[in-house]
C-alpha positions in Angstrom: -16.2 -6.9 18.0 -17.5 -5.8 14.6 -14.8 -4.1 11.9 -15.7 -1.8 9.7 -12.7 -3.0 7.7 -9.7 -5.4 7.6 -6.6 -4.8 6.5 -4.1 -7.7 5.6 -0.5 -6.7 5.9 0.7 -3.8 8.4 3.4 -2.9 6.1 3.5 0.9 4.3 0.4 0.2 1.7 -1.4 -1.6 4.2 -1.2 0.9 6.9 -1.8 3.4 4.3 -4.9 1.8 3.1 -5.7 1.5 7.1 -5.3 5.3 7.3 -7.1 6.5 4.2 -10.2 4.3 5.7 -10.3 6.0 9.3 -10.5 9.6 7.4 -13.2 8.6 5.1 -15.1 7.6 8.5 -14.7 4.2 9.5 -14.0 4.0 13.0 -13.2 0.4 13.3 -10.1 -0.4 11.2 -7.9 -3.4 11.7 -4.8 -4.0 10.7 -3.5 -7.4 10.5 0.4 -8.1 10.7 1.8 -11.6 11.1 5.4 -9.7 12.5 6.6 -6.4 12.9 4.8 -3.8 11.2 6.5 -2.6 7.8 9.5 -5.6 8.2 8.1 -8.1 5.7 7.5 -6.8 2.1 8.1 -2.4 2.7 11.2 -3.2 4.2 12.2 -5.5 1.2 11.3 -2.8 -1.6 12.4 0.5 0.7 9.9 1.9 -0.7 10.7 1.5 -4.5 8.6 3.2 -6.8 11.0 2.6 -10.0 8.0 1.4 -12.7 10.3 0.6 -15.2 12.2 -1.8 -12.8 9.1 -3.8 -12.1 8.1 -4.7 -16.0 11.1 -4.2 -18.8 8.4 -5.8 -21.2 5.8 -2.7 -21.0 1.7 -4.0 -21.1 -0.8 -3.5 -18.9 1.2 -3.7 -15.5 4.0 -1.1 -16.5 0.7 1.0 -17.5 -0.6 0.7 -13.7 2.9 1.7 -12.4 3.3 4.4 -13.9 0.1 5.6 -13.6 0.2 5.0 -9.3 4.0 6.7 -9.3 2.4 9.7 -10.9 -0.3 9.9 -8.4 2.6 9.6 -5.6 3.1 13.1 -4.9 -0.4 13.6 -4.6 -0.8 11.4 -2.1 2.5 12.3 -0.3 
């Protein structure tokens, strides 16, 4: 079978990102999860979305997270 598109990771972004896909149109979305779906890395960070816990230092990456917490709501 041809995919339209393949996720890697079945966990909350990947699922997500799976989910965003099949609204914009793609019928054919796989999602690839070596275990149980959302028991790897989402179950790790419990869905974290403290920025300033993830880079103390500032830059570039704090920029990003703070930036994709902002847009969380949105999204939500």
């Amino acid at each position: 079978m041809a995919w339209d598109a393949v996720v890697i990771g079945g966990g909350v972004m990947g699922c997500a990102v799976a989910h965003r896909l099949a609204r914009r149109g793609l019928r054919r979305v796989a999602v690839l999860e070596r275990s149980i779906p959302g028991a790897e890395a989402s179950s790790a960070a419990g869905g974290i979305l403290g920025a300033q816990a993830e880079s103390a230092a500032g830059g570039a990456f704090l920029d990003l997270a703070l930036k994709s917490r902002a847009a969380w709501p949105a999204y939500a």
